[in-house]
C-alpha positions as CSV (number, residue, x, y, z in Angstrom):
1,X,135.3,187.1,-5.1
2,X,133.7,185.0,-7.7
3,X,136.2,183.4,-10.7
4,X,133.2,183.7,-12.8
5,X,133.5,187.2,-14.3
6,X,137.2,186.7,-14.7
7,X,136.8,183.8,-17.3
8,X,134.6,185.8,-19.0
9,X,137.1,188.8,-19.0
10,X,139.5,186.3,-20.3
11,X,137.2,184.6,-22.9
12,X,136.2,188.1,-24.2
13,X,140.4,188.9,-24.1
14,X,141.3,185.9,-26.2
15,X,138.0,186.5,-28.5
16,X,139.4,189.9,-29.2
17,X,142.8,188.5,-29.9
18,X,141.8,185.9,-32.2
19,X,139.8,187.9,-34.1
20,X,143.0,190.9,-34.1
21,X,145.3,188.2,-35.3
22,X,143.2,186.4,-37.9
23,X,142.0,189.9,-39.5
24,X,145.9,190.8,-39.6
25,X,147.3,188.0,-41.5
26,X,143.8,187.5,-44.1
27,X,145.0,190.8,-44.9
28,X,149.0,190.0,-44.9
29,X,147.9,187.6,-47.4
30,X,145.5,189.1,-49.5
31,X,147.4,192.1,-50.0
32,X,149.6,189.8,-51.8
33,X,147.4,188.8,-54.8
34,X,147.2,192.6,-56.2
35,X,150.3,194.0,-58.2
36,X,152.6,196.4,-57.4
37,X,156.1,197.2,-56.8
38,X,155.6,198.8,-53.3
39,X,158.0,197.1,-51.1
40,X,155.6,196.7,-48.1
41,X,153.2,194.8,-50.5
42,X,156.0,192.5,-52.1
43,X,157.6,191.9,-48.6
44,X,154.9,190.3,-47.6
45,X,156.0,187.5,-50.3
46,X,158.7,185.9,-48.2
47,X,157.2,184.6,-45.0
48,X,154.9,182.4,-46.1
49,X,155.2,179.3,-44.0
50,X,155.6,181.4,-41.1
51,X,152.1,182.8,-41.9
52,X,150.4,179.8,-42.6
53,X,151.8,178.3,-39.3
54,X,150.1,181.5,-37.7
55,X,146.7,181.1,-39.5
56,X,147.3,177.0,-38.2
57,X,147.3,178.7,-34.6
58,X,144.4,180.7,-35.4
59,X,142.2,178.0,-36.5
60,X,143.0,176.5,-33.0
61,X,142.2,178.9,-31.3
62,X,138.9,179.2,-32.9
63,X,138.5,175.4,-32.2
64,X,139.4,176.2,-28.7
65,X,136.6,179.0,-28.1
66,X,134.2,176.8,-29.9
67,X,135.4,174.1,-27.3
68,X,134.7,176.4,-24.2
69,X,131.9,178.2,-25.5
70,X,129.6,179.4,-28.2
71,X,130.9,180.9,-31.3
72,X,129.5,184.2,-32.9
73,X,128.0,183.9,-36.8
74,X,130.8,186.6,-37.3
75,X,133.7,183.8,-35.8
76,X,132.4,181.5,-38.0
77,X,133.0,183.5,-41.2
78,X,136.2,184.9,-40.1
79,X,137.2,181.5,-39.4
80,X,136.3,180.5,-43.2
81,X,138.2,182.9,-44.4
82,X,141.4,181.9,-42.2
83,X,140.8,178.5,-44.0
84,X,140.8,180.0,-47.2
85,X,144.3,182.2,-46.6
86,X,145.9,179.2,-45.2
87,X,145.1,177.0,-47.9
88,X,145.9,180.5,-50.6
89,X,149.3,180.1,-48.4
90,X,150.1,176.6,-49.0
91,X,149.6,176.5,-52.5
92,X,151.9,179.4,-53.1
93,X,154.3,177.4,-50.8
94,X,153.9,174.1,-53.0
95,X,156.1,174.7,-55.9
């Protein structure tokens, strides 16, 4: 049995997982910037350093597929935008 096709099972796995976890906490932090009362939106308010140290480990594990392999166009942007939450993150942490 080759180990071949099971590092690619895995890469694909850790792709998908990235990508999972960095579309889930762009949108735990842009739901943030619109108004409104609902507590589900405003809860989101209160862990702020524990989701910028998730989008830290995101932008790792990007670095570590672009390390072991090629990155997709698509990776690349959703990478950006991980940038741009965790810095969004760090200012609101700042004052």
């Amino acid at each position: 049995m080759s180990l071949k096709p099971e590092k690619k099972v895995s890469h694909i796995f850790c792709r998908i997982a990235v990508g999972l976890l960095s579309l889930a906490l762009v949108f735990g932090t842009a739901v943030t910037l619109f108004r409104s009362n609902e507590w589900w939106i405003r809860i989101l308010d209160f862990p702020r350093i524990q989701i910028a140290s998730l989008l830290v480990l995101t932008l790792a594990g990007y670095a570590a597929l672009r390390f072991y392999g090629r990155l997709r166009p698509w990776e690349y942007t959703l990478a950006a935008v991980v940038g741009l939450a965790l810095v969004w993150q760090l200012i609101s942490i700042g004052p």
